[in-house]
VOBA-541432 format. One line per 3 residues: number of its first residue (from 1); for each residue x, y, z of N, C-alpha, C, CB. Coordinates in steps of 0.2 Angstrom, whole numbers, plus 5000, padded with zeros to 4 digits. Glycine has a CB too. Example, Ala and Ser with C-alpha at 12.3 -4.5 7.8 and 13.67 -1.06 7.14 Angstrom:
1 = 5066 4972 5039 5062 4978 5039 5066 4984 5039 5057 4978 5045; 5064 4989 5035 5068 4995 5036 5064 5000 5039 5070 4997 5029 $
//
This chain:
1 = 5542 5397 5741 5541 5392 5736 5537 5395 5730 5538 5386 5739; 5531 5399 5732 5529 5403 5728 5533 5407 5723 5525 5407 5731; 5536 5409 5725 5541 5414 5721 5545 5411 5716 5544 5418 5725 $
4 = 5549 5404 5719 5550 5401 5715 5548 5400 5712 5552 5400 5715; 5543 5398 5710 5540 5394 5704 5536 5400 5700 5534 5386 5707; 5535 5405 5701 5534 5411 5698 5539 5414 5692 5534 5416 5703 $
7 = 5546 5414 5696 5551 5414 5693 5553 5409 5689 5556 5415 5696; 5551 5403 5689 5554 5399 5685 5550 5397 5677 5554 5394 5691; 5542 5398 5678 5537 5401 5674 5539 5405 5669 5533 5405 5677 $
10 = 5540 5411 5674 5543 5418 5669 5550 5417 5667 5545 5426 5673; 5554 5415 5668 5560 5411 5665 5559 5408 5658 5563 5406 5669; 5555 5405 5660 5555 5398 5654 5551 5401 5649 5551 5390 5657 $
13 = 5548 5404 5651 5544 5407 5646 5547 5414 5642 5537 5409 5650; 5552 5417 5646 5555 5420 5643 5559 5417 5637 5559 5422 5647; 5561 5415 5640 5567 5407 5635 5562 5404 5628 5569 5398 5641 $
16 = 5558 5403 5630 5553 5400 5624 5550 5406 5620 5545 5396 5628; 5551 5412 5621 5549 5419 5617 5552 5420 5614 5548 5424 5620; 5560 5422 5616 5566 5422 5613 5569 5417 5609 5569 5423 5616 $
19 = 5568 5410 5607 5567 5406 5603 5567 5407 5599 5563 5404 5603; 5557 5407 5599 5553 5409 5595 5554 5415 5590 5549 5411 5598; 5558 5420 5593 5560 5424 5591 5566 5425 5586 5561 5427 5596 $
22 = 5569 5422 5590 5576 5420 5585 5576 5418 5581 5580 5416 5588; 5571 5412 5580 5569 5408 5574 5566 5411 5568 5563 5404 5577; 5560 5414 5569 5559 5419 5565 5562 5425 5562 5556 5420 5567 $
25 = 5569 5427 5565 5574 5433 5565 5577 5430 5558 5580 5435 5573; 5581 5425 5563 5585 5422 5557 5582 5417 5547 5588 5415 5562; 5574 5416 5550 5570 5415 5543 5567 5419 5538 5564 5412 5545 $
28 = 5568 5425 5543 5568 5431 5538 5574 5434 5536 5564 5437 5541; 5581 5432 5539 5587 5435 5537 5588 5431 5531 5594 5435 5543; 5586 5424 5530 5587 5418 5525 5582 5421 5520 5584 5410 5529 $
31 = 5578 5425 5519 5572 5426 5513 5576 5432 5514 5563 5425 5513; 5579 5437 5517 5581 5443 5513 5587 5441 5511 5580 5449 5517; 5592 5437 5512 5597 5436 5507 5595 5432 5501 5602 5434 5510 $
34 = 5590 5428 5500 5588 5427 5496 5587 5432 5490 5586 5425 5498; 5583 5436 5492 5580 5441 5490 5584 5448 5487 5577 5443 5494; 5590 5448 5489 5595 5451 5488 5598 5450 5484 5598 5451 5490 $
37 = 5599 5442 5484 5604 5437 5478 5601 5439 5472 5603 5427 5479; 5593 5440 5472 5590 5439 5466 5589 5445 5462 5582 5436 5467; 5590 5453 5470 5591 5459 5466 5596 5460 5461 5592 5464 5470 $
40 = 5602 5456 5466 5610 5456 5464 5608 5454 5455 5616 5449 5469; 5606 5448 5454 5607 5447 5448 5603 5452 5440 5606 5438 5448; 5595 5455 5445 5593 5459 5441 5597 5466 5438 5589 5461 5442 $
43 = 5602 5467 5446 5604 5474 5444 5610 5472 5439 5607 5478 5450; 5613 5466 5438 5619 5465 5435 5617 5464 5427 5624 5459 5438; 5611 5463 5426 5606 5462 5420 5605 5471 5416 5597 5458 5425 $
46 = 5601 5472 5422 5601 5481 5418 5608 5483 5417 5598 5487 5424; 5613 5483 5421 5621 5485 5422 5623 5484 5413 5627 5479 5428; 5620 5479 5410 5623 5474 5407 5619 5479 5401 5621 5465 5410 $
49 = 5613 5478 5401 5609 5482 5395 5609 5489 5395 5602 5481 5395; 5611 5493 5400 5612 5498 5399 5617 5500 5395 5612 5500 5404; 5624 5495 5397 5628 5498 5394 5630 5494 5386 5633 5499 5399 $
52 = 5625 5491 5385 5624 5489 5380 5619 5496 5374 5621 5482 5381; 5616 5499 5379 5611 5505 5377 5615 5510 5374 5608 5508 5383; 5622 5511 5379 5625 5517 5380 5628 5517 5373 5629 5518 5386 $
55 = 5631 5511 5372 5634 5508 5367 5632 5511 5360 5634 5501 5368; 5625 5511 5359 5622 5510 5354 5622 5519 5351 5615 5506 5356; 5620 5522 5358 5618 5529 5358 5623 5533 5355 5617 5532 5366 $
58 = 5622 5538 5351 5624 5543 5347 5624 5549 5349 5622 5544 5341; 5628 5553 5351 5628 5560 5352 5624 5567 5348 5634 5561 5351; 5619 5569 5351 5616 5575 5346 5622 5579 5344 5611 5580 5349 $
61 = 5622 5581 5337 5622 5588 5335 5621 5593 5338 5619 5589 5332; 5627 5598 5341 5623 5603 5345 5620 5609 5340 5628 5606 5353; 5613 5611 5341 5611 5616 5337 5612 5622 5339 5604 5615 5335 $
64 = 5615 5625 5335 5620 5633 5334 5617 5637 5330 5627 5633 5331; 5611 5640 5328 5609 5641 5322 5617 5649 5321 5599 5643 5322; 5612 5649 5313 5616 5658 5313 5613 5663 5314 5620 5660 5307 $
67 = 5615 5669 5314 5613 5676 5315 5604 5675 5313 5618 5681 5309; 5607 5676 5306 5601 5677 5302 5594 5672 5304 5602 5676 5294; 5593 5666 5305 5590 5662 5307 5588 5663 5315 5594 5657 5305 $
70 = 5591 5666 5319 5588 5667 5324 5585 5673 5325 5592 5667 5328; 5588 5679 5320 5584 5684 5321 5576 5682 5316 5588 5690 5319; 5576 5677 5314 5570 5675 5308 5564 5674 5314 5572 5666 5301 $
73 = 5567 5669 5318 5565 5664 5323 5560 5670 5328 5572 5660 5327; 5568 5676 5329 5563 5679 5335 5558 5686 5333 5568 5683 5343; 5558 5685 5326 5552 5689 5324 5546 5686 5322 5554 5693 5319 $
76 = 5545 5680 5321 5540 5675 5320 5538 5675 5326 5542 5668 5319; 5544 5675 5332 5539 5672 5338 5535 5678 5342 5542 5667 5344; 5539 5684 5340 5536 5692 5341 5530 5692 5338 5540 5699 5337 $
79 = 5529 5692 5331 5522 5692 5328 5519 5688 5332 5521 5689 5321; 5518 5681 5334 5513 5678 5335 5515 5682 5343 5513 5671 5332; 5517 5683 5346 5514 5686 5355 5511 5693 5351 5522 5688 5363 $
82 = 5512 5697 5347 5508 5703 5347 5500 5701 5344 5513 5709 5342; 5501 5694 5341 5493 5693 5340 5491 5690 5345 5490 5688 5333; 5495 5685 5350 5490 5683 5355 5488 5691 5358 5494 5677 5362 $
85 = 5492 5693 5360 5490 5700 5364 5484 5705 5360 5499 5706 5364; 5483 5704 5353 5479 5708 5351 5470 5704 5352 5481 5709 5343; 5473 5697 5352 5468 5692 5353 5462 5693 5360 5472 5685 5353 $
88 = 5468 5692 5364 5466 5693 5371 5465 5700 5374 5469 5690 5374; 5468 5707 5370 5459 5713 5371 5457 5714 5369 5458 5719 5372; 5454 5710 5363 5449 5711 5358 5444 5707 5364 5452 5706 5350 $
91 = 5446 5703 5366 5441 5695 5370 5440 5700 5377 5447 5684 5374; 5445 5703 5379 5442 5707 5386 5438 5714 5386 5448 5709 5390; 5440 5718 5378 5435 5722 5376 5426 5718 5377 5437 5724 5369 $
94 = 5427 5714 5371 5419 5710 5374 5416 5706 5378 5416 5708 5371; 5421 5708 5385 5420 5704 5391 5417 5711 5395 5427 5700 5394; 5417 5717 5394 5419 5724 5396 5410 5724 5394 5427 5730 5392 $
97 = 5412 5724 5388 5406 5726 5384 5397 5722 5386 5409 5723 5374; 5398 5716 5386 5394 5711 5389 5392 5714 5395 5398 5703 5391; 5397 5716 5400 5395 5719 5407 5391 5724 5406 5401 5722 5410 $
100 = 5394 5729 5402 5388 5736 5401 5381 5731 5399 5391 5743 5391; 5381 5729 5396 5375 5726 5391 5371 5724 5400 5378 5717 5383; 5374 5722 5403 5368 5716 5409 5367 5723 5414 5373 5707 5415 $
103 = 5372 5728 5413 5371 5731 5420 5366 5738 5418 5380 5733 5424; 5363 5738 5412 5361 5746 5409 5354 5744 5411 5364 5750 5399 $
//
C-alpha cells in the first residue's frame, strides 16, 4: 500500500509539472509569434525604404584617369616617399648620435 501511494504522488506530481510546463511552453510560443509578427512588419518597412533608397542612388563614374595624369600622380607620390625616407634617416642619424653622446 506504501508503494502505491508513492507512485501515485510521483504521478500526480509528474502531471502537475508537465502542465506547468506546457503552460508556459505554449505562453512563450504566443509572445514569440508575436514578436515575429512585429519583426515581419519592420522588415517589410526597411524592404520598403531600401528600395526606395536604391531608387534614388546614382551610379559613380568609374575613374579612368589618362596616361599622363597617372604618371603625374606616381611621381608626386615618389617624391613624397623619397622625403619620408630622407626624413626618417635624418631622425635615426640623431637617434645614433644621441647614443654616442650618453655612452662616451
Amino acid at each position: 500500500m506504501l508503494w502505491f501511494s508513492v507512485w501515485t504522488v510521483l504521478v500526480a506530481g509528474t502531471l502537475v509539472g508537465a502542465f506547468f510546463l506546457g503552460r508556459d511552453v505554449l505562453r512563450r510560443g504566443g509572445r514569440l509569434m508575436t514578436a515575429l509578427e512585429e519583426a515581419s512588419g519592420v522588415v517589410a518597412t526597411l524592404e520598403s525604404k531600401v528600395a526606395e533608397l536604391d531608387s534614388l542612388r546614382t551610379e559613380p563614374k568609374p575613374y579612368a584617369p589618362d596616361a599622363a595624369t597617372a604618371r603625374k600622380r606616381r611621381e608626386e607620390l615618389r617624391e613624397l616617399g623619397e622625403e619620408r625616407a630622407r626624413k626618417r634617416h635624418e631622425k635615426r642619424l640623431a637617434t645614433i648620435e644621441s647614443w654616442r653622446q650618453l655612452t662616451r
